[in-house]
C-alpha positions in Angstrom: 67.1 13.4 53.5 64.3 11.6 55.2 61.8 13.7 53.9 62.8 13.8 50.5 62.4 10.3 49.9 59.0 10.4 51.5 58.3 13.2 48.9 59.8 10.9 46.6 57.9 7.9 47.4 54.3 9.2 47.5 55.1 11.0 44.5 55.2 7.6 42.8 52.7 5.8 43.8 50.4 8.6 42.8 52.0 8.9 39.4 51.4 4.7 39.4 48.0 5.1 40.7 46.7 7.4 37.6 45.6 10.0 39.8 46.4 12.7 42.1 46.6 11.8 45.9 46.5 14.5 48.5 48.8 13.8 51.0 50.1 16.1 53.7 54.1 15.2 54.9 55.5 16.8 58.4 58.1 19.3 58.1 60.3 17.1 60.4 63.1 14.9 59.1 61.5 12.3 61.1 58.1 12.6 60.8 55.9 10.1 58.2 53.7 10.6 56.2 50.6 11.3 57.3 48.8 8.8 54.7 49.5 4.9 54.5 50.3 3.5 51.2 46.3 1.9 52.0 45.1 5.4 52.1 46.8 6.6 49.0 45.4 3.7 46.8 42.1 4.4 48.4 42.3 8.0 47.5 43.5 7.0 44.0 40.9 4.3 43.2 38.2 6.6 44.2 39.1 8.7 41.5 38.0 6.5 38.9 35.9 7.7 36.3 32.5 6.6 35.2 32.9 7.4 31.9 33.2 3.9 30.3 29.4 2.9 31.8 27.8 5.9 30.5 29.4 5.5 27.0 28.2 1.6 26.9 24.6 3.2 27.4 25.1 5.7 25.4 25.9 3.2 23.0 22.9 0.8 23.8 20.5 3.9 23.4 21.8 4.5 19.9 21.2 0.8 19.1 17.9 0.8 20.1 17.2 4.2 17.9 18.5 2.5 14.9 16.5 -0.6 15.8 13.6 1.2 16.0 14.1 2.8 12.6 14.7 -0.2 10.7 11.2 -1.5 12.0 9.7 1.5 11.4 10.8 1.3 7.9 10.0 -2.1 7.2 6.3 -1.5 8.3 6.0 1.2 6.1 7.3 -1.0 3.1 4.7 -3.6 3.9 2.1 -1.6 4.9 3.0 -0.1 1.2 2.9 -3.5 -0.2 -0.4 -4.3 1.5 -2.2 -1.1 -0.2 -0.9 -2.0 -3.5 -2.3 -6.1 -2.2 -5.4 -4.6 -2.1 -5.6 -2.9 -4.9 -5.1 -5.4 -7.0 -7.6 -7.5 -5.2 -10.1 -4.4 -5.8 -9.9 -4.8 -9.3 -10.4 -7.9 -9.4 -11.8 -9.7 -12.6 -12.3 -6.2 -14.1 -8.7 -6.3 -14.9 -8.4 -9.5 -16.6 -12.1 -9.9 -19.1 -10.1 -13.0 -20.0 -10.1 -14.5 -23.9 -13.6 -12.6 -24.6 -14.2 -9.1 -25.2 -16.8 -7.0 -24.6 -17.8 -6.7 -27.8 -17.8 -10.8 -28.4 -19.8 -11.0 -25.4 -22.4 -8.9 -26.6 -22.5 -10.4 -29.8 -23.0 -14.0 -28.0 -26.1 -12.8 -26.1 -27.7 -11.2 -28.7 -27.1 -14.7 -30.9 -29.0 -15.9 -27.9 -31.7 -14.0 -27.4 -32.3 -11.1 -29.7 -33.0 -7.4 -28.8 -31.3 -4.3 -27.8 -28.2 -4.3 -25.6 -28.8 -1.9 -22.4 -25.6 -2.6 -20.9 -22.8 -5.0 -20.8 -20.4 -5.7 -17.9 -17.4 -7.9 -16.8 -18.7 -9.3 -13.1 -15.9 -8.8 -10.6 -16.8 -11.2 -8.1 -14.3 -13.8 -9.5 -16.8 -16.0 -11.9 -15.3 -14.3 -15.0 -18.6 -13.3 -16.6 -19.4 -11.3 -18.9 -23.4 -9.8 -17.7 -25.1 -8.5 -20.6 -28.4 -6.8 -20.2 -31.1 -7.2 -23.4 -34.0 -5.2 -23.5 -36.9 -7.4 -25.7 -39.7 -5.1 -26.0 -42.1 -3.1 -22.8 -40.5 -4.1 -19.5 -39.0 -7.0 -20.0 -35.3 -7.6 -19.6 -33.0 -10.5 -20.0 -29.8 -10.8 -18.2 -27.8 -12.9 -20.3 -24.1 -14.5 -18.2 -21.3 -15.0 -20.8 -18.6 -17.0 -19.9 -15.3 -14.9 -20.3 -13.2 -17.7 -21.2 -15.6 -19.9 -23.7 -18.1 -17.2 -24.8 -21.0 -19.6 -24.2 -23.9 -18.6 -22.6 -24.0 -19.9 -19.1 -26.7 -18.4 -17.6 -29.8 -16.6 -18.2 -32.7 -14.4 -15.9 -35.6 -12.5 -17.4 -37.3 -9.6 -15.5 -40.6 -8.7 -17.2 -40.9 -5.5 -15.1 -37.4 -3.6 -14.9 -37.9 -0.3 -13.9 -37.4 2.5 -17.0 -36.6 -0.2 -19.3 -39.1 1.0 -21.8 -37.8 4.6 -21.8 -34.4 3.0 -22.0 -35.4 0.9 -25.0 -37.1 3.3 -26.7 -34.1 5.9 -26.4 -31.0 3.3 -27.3 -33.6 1.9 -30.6 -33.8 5.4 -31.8 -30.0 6.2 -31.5 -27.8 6.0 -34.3 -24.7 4.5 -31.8 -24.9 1.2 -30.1 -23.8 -0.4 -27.3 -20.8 -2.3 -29.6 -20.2 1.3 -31.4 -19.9 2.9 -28.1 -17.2 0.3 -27.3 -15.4 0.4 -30.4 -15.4 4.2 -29.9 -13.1 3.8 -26.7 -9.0 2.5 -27.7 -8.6 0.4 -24.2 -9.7 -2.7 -23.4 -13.2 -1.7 -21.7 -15.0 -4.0 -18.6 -17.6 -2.2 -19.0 -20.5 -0.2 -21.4 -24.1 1.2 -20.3 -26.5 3.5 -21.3 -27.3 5.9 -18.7 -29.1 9.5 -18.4 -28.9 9.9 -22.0 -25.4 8.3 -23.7 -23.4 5.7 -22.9 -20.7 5.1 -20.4 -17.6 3.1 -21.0 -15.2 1.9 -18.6 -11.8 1.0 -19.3 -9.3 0.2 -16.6 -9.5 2.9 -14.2 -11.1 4.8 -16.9 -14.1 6.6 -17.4 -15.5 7.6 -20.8 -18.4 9.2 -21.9 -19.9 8.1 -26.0 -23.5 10.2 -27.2 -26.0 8.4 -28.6 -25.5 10.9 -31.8 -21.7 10.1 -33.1 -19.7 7.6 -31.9 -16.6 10.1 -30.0 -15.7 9.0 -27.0 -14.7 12.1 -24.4 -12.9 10.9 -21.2 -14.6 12.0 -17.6 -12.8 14.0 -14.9 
């Protein structure tokens, strides 16, 4: 009888412990058990598992993943942003040729000083000028700053010994499309026109258009 309720017992307090002890009982009525009740919560203690802390790093690595994803994407969006930042900057006044055309500009620097328009451009440093170049006869050229707000004339250089601007001259005189036809040829607002290895080139936006000196048809380049 003793020994069942030794059986009895340590059957128990393993069932209470949450584990399994090993215990070994003598075959005598008599006899204890051959583990204290300290060994048998020893036994069952040890047998805890360590499941819990690996899951809480499990669960840390996982967080960090996902944090490092979010960053990742958010420096891609900015760098993104950034790119199209400098874009814009790129562009620049060449975007904007303000209250003045191209064409008004032209027409104010040749009410200025008369001649035969070479080229006209929309500076893209930030001033907002139109530069218009104005070949007067031989060599001599006169670059001619347009304001792109006003239209006045705001600044003017003359360079008596441009390189080809006799050949220049003499080809643009002869043609039977100007500089203002080769705009008006182009339906954008252009930034820039200029006469180059034998027509003219127009630029509109990000736009590149090509205008003969014969007929005033504008063919896009590229």
């Amino acid at each position: 009888m003793k020994r069942n309720a030794v059986i009895a017992a340590l059957t128990a307090v393993a069932v209470i412990g949450g584990g399994a002890a090993a215990v070994a009982v003598s075959s005598g009525d008599d006899a204890p058990a051959t583990a204290s009740p300290a060994d048998r919560v020893s036994l069952v203690s040890g047998q805890e598992s360590t499941a819990p802390a690996d899951r809480d790093d499990d669960r840390d690595d996982q967080r960090d993943a996902k944090d490092d994803d979010r960053d990742d994407r958010r420096d891609d969006a900015k760098d993104d942003q950034d790119d199209q930042d400098d874009q814009r900057d790129d562009k620049g006044a060449a975007a904007d040729p303000g209250n003045v055309t191209v064409a008004q500009a032209i027409a104010a620097a040749l009410n200025h000083t008369s001649g035969t328009v070479l080229s006209a451009d929309l500076d893209d440093d930030g001033d907002r000028r139109w530069e218009v170049e104005v070949a007067t006869g031989g060599s001599t050229v006169h670059e001619i700053d347009v304001d792109s707000t006003t239209g006045k004339v705001v600044r003017t250089e003359t360079d008596r010994d441009e390189d080809d601007a006799a050949a220049e001259l003499k080809a643009v005189q002869g043609a039977k499309v100007s500089a203002r036809d080769a705009v008006a040829a182009v339906d954008a607002t252009v930034t820039s026109v200029e006469f180059d290895d034998g027509h003219w080139e127009v630029e509109a936006g990000e736009t590149d258009w090509t205008v003969p000196l014969d007929t005033a048809r504008a063919s896009r380049e590229g």
